[in-house]
Each structure stands twice: as structure tokens, then as C-alpha cells.
C-alpha positions as CSV (number, residue, x, y, z in Angstrom):
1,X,-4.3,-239.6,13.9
2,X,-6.9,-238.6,11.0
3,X,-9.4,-241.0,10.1
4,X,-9.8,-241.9,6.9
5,X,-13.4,-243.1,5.4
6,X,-13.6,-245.0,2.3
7,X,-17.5,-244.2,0.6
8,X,-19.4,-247.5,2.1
9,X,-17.7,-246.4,5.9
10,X,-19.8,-244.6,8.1
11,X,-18.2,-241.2,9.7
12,X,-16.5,-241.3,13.2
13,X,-18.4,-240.2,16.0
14,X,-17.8,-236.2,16.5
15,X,-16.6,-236.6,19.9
16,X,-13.6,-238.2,18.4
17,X,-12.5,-235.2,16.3
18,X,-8.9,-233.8,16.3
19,X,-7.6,-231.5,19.3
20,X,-5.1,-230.3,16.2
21,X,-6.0,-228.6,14.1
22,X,-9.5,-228.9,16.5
23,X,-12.6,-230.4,15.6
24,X,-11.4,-232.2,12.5
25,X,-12.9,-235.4,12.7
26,X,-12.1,-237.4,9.2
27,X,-11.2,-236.9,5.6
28,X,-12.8,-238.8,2.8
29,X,-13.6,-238.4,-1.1
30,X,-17.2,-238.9,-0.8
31,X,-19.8,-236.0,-1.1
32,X,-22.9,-237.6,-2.0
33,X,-26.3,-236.2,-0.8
34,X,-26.6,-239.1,1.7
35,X,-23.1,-238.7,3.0
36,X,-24.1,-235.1,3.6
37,X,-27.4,-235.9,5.4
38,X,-25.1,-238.6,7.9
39,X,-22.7,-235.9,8.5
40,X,-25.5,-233.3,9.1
41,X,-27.4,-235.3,11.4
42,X,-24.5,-235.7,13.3
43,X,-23.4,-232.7,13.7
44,X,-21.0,-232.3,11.4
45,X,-19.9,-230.1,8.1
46,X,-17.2,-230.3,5.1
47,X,-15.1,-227.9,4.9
48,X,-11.9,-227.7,2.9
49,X,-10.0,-225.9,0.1
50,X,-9.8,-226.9,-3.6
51,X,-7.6,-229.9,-4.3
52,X,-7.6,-231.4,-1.1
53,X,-9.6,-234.3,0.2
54,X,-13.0,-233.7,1.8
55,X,-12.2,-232.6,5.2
56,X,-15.2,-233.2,8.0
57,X,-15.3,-230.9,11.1
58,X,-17.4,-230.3,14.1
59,X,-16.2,-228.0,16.0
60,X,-15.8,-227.3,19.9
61,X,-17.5,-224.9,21.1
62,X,-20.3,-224.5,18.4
63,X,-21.5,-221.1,17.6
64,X,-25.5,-220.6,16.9
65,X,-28.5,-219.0,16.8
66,X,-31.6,-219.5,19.5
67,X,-34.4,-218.6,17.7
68,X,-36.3,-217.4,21.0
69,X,-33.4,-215.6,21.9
70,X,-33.0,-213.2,18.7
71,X,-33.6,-210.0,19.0
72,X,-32.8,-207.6,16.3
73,X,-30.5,-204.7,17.0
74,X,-32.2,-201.1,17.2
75,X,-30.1,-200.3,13.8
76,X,-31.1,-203.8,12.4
77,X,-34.6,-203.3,12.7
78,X,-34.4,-200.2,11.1
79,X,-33.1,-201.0,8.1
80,X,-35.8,-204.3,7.9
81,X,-38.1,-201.3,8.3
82,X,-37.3,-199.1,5.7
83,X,-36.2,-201.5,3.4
84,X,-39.0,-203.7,3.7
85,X,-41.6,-200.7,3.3
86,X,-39.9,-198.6,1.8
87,X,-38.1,-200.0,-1.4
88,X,-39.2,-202.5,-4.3
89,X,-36.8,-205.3,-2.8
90,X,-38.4,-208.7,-2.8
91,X,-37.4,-211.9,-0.5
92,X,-38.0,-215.6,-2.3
93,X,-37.3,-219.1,-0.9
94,X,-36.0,-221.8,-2.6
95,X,-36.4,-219.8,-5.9
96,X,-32.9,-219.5,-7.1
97,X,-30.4,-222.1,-5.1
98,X,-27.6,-222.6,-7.5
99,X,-27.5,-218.9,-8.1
100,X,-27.4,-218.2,-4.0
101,X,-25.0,-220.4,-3.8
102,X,-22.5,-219.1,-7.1
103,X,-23.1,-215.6,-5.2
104,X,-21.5,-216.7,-1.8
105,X,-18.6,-218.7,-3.8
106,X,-17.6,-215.2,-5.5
107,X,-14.5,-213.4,-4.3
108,X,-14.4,-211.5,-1.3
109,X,-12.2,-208.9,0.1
110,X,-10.0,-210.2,2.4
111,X,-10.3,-213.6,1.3
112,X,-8.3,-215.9,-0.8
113,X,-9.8,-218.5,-2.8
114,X,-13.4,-220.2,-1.8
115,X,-14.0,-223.3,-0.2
116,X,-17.4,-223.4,-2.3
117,X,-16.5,-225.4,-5.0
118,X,-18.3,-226.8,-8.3
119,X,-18.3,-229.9,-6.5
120,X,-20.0,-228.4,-3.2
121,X,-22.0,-226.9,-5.4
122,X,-23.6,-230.1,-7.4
123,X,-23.4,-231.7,-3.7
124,X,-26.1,-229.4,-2.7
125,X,-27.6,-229.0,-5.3
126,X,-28.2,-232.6,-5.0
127,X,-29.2,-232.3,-1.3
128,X,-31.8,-229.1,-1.9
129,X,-33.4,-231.3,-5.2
130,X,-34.1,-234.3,-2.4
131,X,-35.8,-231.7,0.1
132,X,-33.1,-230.9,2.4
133,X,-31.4,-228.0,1.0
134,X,-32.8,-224.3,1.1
135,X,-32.0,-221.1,-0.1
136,X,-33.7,-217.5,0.6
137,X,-33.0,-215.0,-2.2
138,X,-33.1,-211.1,-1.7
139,X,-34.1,-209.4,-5.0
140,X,-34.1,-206.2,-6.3
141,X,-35.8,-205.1,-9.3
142,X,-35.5,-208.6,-10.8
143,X,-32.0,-209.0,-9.7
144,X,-30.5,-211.1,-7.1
145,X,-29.1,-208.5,-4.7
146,X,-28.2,-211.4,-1.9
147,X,-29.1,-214.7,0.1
148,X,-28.1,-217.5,1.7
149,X,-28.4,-221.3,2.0
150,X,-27.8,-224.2,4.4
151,X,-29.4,-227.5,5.6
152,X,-32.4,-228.7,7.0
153,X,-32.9,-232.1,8.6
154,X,-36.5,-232.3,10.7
155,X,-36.8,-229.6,12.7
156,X,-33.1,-228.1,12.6
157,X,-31.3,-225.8,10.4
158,X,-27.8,-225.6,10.0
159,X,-26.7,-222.4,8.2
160,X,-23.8,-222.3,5.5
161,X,-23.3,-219.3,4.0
162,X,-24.9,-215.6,2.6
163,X,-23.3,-212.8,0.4
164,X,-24.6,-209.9,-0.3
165,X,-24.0,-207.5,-3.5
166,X,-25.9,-204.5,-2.1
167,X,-25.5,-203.2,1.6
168,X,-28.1,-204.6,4.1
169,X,-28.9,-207.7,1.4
170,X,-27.7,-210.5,3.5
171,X,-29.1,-209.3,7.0
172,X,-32.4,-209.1,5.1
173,X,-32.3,-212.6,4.1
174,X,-31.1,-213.4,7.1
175,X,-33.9,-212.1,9.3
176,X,-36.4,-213.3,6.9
177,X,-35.1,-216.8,7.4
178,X,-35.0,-216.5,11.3
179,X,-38.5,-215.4,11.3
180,X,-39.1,-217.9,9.2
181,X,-38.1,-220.8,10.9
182,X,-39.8,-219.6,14.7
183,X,-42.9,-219.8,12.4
184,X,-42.3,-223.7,11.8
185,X,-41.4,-224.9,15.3
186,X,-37.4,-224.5,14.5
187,X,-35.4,-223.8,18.1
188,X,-31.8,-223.6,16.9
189,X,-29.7,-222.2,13.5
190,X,-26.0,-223.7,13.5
191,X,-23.7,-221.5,12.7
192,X,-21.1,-223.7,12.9
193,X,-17.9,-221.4,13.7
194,X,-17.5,-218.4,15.6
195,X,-17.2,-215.1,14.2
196,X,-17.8,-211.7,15.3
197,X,-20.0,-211.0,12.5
198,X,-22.5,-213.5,13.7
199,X,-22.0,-212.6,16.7
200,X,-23.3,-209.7,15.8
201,X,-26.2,-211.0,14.2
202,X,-27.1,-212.6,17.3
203,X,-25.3,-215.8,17.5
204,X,-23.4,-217.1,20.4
205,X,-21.3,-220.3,21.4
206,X,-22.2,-223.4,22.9
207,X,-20.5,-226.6,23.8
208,X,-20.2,-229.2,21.9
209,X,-21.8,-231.7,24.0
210,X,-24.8,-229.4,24.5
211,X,-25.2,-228.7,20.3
212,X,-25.3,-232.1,19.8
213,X,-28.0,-233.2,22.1
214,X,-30.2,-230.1,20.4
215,X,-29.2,-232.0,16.8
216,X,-30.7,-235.2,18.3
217,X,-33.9,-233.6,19.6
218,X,-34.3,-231.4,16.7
219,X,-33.2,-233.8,13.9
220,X,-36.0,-236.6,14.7
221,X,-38.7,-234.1,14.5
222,X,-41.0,-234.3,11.2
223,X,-39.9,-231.5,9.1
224,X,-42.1,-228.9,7.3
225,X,-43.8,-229.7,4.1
226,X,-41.7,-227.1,2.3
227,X,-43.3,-226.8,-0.8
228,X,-45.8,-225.6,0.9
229,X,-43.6,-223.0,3.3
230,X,-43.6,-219.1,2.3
231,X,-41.3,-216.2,3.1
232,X,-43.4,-213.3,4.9
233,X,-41.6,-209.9,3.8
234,X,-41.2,-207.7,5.6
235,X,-40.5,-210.3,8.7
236,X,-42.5,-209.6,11.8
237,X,-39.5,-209.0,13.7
238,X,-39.5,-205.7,12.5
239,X,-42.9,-205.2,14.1
């Protein structure tokens, strides 16, 4: 049976989430920052469709990214090349964050609807205005070309989402951020679900037992002062 939580009840342990539909672990109205930070540094995301309640998940297996492990593909690492020397393109972090995340709310082919909402967007915009929100932007000639954004509590990062309006945008915001985050000490990216894109981009699956203990460890870690964090572009993992 589905949990429900009321605003002043804490969230269900994940281990207790649904086998059907799988990894659903509780539903809920409230999507405050700090209701987003307990779910985060738990291992655990929203994720539902307009008009419905909020819907919290963690998923079994997990898919992510090992930093040490990512290596960029031969045809990856070409474009970061000739893009990054090549063209008047420009990466930023934490420069446009509402903008980032109106870009990966837009349509997409394929897709019906958005599960990023006006109110998941003032939820995180509330979460990145306390510090624990971040977005990379990719620009081109002034204009926001692509990005993406997600969640960082201590020393972990859990990815949400990207778009891209010009081919390559996205994998160059993406690369950017990995290199990024080896640079501050960061082991692991959540990606939450599996797809073959990320795959792809280097992302593979894990149990959820095994995700979890890395949240732990990673979580209590102090995190970076990021004020004080830069972007380097082009990313040395096109060296």
C-alpha cells in the first residue's frame, strides 16, 4: 500500500518503496526546499505528472555516473575538441538556473507533456537560492544554446535533467560538469533511471543497496564553497 505523508511526517525509508509500479516509495503535497533536501539525502527524487500528487521514487537498480570511470567516447571528445577551440560557445555555472531549467521543461519529440512543472520549478529554484541547486549553462553568442541542473548535498550530485537547442549543447554541459565535479572531490553523479542515452554518456546501473551506502558517504562530506567554484572550458577531458 502507498504511503501517504502529511508536511510535518518524515519520508519512508527507501527500502520500503513499492515493487508496483517499482521504487515508488510515498506520495505527499509537500515540495518545500527542506522536504527536497530529506528526500535527496536519502536517496530519493519527485517525479510525477501535472495534477497529481507529489509522487517520491527511488528506484532499484539505480543508474549513475563514476566519475573515475568516465571516459569520453572517441566521437565525444571530438566534438569537446572542436567546439571548445574552435567556436565562440561559452559554458557558465549557476548563471542562468530558472532559464536551464524552463529549457528542459520545453516540449520534446516523442514526449507528451513535462513533469517539470511551475511548481518544480519555484521548488528549485528555492533549493539552488539556499546553495544546493546548480545549473551549467551552454551559450552561444549570448544565447542559451543548452544546460542542465540537479542537486548537490556535500560531496554528491544527483543529476535531473539537460536539453539542448543546438546539436552537441547538452553533452558539452555535460562534460563540463563531470570534469567539474572530479576537480572538487565528487565520486558519483545519480542519474537516477536507466536510459540508453546515458548510458551512452557513460552511465551504468547499480543496486540500490550499493547507491545508497555511496549517498551516506558522499552526503556527510563538507561541500564546496560554490561561490567560489568555476567552470573550466574546454574541460580537460578533452586533453
Amino acid at each position: 500500500m502507498l504511503t501517504w505523508i502529511e508536511p510535518n511526517q518524515p519520508l519512508p525509508p527507501p527500502e520500503s518503496a513499492l515493487t508496483e509500479p517499482a521504487g515508488l516509495v510515498a506520495a505527499g503535497r509537500d515540495l518545500s526546499a527542506k522536504r527536497l533536501l530529506e528526500a535527496y539525502s536519502q536517496g530519493i527524487f519527485p517525479w510525477y505528472s501535472e495534477g497529481q500528487p507529489v509522487l517520491w521514487w527511488s528506484p532499484d537498480p539505480r543508474m549513475v555516473v563514476f566519475i573515475d570511470e568516465f571516459e569520453p567516447s572517441r566521437s565525444l571528445r571530438k566534438t569537446l575538441r572542436r567546439i571548445g577551440l574552435t567556436s565562440n560557445w561559452s559554458v557558465t555555472l549557476d548563471q542562468a538556473f530558472v532559464q536551464v531549467m524552463q529549457g528542459c521543461a520545453a516540449p520534446r519529440s516523442g514526449q507528451d507533456g513535462t513533469w517539470i512543472t511551475r511548481d518544480i520549478i519555484k521548488a528549485y529554484h528555492a533549493l539552488h537560492q539556499a546553495g544546493n541547486a546548480h545549473s551549467v549553462e551552454v551559450w552561444s553568442q549570448g544565447q542559451l544554446v543548452g544546460g542542465l541542473y540537479g542537486v548537490s548535498i556535500g560531496r554528491m550530485f544527483f543529476g535531473e535533467s539537460m536539453f539542448a537547442r543546438v546539436s552537441e549543447a547538452s553533452k558539452c554541459a555535460y562534460a563540463a560538469l563531470i570534469a567539474m565535479l572530479r576537480r572538487l572531490g565528487f565520486s558519483m553523479v545519480d542519474c537516477q533511471q536507466s536510459t540508453g542515452h546515458l548510458a551512452s554518456l557513460g552511465a551504468r546501473e547499480i543496486s540500490r543497496r550499493e547507491f545508497l551506502a555511496q549517498v551516506r558517504r558522499m552526503t556527510a562530506l563538507p561541500g564546496p564553497q560554490w561561490r567560489e567554484v568555476s567552470i573550466d572550458w574546454p574541460p580537460n577531458t578533452v586533453n
